[in-house]
VEXNU-690675 format. One record per residue (C-alpha): x, y, z; residue in one letter. Coordinates in steps of 0.1 Angstrom, whole numbers, plus 5000, padded with zeros to 4 digits. Example, Ala and Ser with C-alpha at 12.3 -4.5 7.8 and 13.67 -1.06 7.14 Angstrom:
BEGIN
512349555078a/513749895071s/
***
This chain:
BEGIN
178249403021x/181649283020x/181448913014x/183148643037x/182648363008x/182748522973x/181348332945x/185248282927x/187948432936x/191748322917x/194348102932x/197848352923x/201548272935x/204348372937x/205248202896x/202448452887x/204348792905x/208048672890x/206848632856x/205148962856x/208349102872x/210848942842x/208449102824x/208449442837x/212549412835x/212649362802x/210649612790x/208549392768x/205049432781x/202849422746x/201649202729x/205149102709x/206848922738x/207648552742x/205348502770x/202448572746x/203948302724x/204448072750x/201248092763x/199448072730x/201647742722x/200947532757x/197447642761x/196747502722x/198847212732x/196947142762x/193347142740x/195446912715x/195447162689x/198047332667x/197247712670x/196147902699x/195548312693x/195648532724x/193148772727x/191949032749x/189248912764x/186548572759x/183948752739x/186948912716x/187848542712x/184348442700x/183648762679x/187248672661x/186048352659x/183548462636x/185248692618x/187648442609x/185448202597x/183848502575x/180648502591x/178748792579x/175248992577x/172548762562x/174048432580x/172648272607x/174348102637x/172747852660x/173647912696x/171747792727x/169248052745x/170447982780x/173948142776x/176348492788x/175248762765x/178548722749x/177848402728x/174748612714x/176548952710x/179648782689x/177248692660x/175248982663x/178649182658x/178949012624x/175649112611x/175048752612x/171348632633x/171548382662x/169248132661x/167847972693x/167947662708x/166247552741x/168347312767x/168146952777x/167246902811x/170146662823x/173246832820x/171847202805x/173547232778x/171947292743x/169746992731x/171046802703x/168046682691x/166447002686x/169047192665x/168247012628x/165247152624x/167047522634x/169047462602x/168247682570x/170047732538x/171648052556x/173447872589x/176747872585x/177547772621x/176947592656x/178047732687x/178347482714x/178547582748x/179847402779x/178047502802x/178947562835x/182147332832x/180347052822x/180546922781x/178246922753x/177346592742x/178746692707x/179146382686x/175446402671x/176346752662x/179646672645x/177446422623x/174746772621x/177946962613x/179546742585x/176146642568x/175646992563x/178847152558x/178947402588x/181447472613x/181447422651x/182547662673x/182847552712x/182547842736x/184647652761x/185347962784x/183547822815x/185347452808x/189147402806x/190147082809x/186246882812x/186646602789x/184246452760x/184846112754x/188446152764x/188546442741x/189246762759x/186847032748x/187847342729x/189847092707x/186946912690x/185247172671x/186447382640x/187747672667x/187747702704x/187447992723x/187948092760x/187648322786x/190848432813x/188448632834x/189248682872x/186848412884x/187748132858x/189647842866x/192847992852x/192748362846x/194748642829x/192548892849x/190948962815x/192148812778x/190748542760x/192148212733x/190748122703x/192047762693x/192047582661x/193847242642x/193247482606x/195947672597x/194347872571x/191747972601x/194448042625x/196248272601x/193048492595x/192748522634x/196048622636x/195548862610x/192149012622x/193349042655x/195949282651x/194549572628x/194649332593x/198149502586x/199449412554x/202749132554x/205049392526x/203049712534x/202349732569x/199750022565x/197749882537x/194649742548x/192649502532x/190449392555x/188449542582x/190949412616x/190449462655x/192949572681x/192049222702x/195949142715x/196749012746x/199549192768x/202749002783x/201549082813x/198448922812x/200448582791x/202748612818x/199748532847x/197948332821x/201948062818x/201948042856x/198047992860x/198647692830x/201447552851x/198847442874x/195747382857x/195547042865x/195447152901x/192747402892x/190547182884x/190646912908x/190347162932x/186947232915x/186446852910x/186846812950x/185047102961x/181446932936x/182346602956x/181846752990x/178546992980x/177446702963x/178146542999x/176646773023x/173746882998x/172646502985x/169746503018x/168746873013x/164846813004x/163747052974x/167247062959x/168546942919x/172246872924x/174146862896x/175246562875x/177646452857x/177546232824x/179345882819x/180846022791x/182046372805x/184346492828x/182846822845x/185047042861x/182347242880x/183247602871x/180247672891x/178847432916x/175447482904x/171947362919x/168147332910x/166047542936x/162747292933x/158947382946x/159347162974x/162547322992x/160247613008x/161147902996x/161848032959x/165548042943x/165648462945x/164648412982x/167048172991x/169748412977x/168648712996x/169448523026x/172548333015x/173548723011x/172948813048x/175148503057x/177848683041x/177648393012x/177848522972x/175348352947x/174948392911x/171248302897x/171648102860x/172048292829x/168748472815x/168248342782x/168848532753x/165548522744x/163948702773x/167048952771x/165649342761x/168249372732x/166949022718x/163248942730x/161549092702x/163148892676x/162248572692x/158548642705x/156548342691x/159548102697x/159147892731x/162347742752x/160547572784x/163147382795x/165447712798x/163347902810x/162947702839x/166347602844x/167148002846x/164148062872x/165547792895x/169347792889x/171647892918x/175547922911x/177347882946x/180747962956x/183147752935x/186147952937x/189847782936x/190747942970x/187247792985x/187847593018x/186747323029x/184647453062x/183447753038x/181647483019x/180547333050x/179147673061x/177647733027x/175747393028x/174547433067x/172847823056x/171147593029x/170047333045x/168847583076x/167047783054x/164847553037x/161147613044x/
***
């Protein structure tokens, strides 16, 4: 059915159409333009980094990422479990292994406290992911990270502009990297950034990303490249969409104050919270489905559906995923495993309305039991 409330949709002007259009009029659409270079240059700026690197989508970002820290087969990278495919898939690209870590309950995001003893003589990196909009707590990681001599790279692609200590994420590990998909806070309709303060980092991105062509011998290739450029087209969306960002998300901000609202009564329902430490900026508005609401999470969906309201369920840990499961058979994750059985994404998206919400959280309430 055609949905009256989709899970996300994007908030696009008129800023968005005329900067597609001077694009289209000047006949630079590729990946050589200014707007490509503009976007790359705020967007890093904004994360309070030097380098951003446009790419062409979020999982391209996180695969460069690797690349450009020379992960490669025989490595291991510690991820979370409860994750998109995409975190998993990067490191597998490299020949590299990810190694899994279960979630904390509080905030579901990877748990600190269980990632030392994931550490062998062959991890070369920790990929922290923000899940759902809302920060890692990442300083006893930094202290993992340093002690050991590995790098930390943030999958920030559900979480511009949430905030660690002040700190906004993407900008507090080695390399950042995030996702401009249609149903982001700010989109490019596809693309991706990969964000760094290390030059010598940022210039093997840029390098990898575009074929590894040769500075005095354009054809010579040295290294094994990827054709992961952004268009001016997409930069183009992805300037006007940055123009606003601050917008973005305290139109996400808003939207989590009134669920949190109309939900806070709802018997049988785990809101979502937010740490003192964190800003969360609620890329989904995400809730617990508990025993005691009446019905199971799949259920409640079904119907949300025939009200004409989207859902998403959590991620499915990579654990459980075909591709992965056998590699991880003995291995337990409890906690994500039941976040991913009871987890509910509902609509969150920038051009939600206020009596949508209202309508979403009155089917919720009128379905329990």
């Amino acid at each position: 059915m055609k949905f009256k409330i989709p899970i996300a949709s994007p908030k696009l002007g008129k800023k968005e159409l005329n900067y597609v259009m001077d694009c289209i009029k000047s006949s630079w659409i590729s990946s050589r333009s200014n707007y490509v270079t503009e976007f790359e240059e705020k967007f890093s700026e904004y994360c309070g980094v030097r380098y951003g690197i446009t790419t062409s989508s979020g999982t391209t970002a996180l695969h460069l990422a690797m690349a450009s820290l020379g992960i490669k087969k025989g490595d291991e990278v510690i991820i979370p479990t409860l994750t998109m495919i995409a975190t998993a898939n990067a490191v597998t690209y490299t020949g590299a292994k990810p190694i899994l870590v279960d979630s904390e309950p509080d905030y579901w995001n990877i748990d600190t406290d269980k990632i030392q003893e994931r550490i062998t003589d062959r991890t070369k990196a920790i990929v922290v992911v923000h899940i759902y909009g809302h920060p890692v707590d990442i300083d006893p990681i930094l202290d993992i990270a340093e002690d050991k001599e590995l790098f930390i790279v943030e999958d920030a692609a559900e979480a511009y502009g949430a905030e660690y200590k002040k700190r906004r994420v993407g900008g507090i590990g080695d390399i950042g990297c995030f996702s401009f998909y249609a149903n982001k806070i700010i989109t490019t309709g596809e693309g991706g950034m990969l964000v760094t303060d290390d030059e010598k980092i940022a210039e093997r991105a840029k390098i990898l990303r575009d074929h590894a062509f040769s500075e005095n011998n354009r054809f010579w290739h040295q290294s094994l490249g990827f054709s992961y450029r952004m268009s001016a087209l997409q930069a183009a969306v992805g300037l006007a969409q940055l123009e606003k960002i601050d917008e973005l998300v305290e139109i996400r901000r808003r939207n989590a104050v009134l669920y949190n609202k109309l939900l806070k009564s709802v018997q049988g329902l785990t809101l979502p919270t937010e740490a003192k430490w964190a800003k969360d900026v609620y890329w989904m508005y995400s809730v617990l489905v508990e025993k005691d609401f009446g019905s199971s999470r799949d259920s409640l969906m079904n119907r949300l559906e025939k009200a004409g309201i989207e859902t998403r369920s959590f991620f499915i840990p990579i654990h459980k995923q075909p591709i992965y499961a056998k590699y991880y058979k003995k291995q337990k994750f409890p906690v994500a495993d039941e976040l991913s059985k009871k987890g509910i994404n509902l609509p969150s998206g920038s051009t939600l309305k206020k009596e949508e919400i209202k309508y979403v959280c009155e089917s919720i309430s009128s379905l329990r039991g």
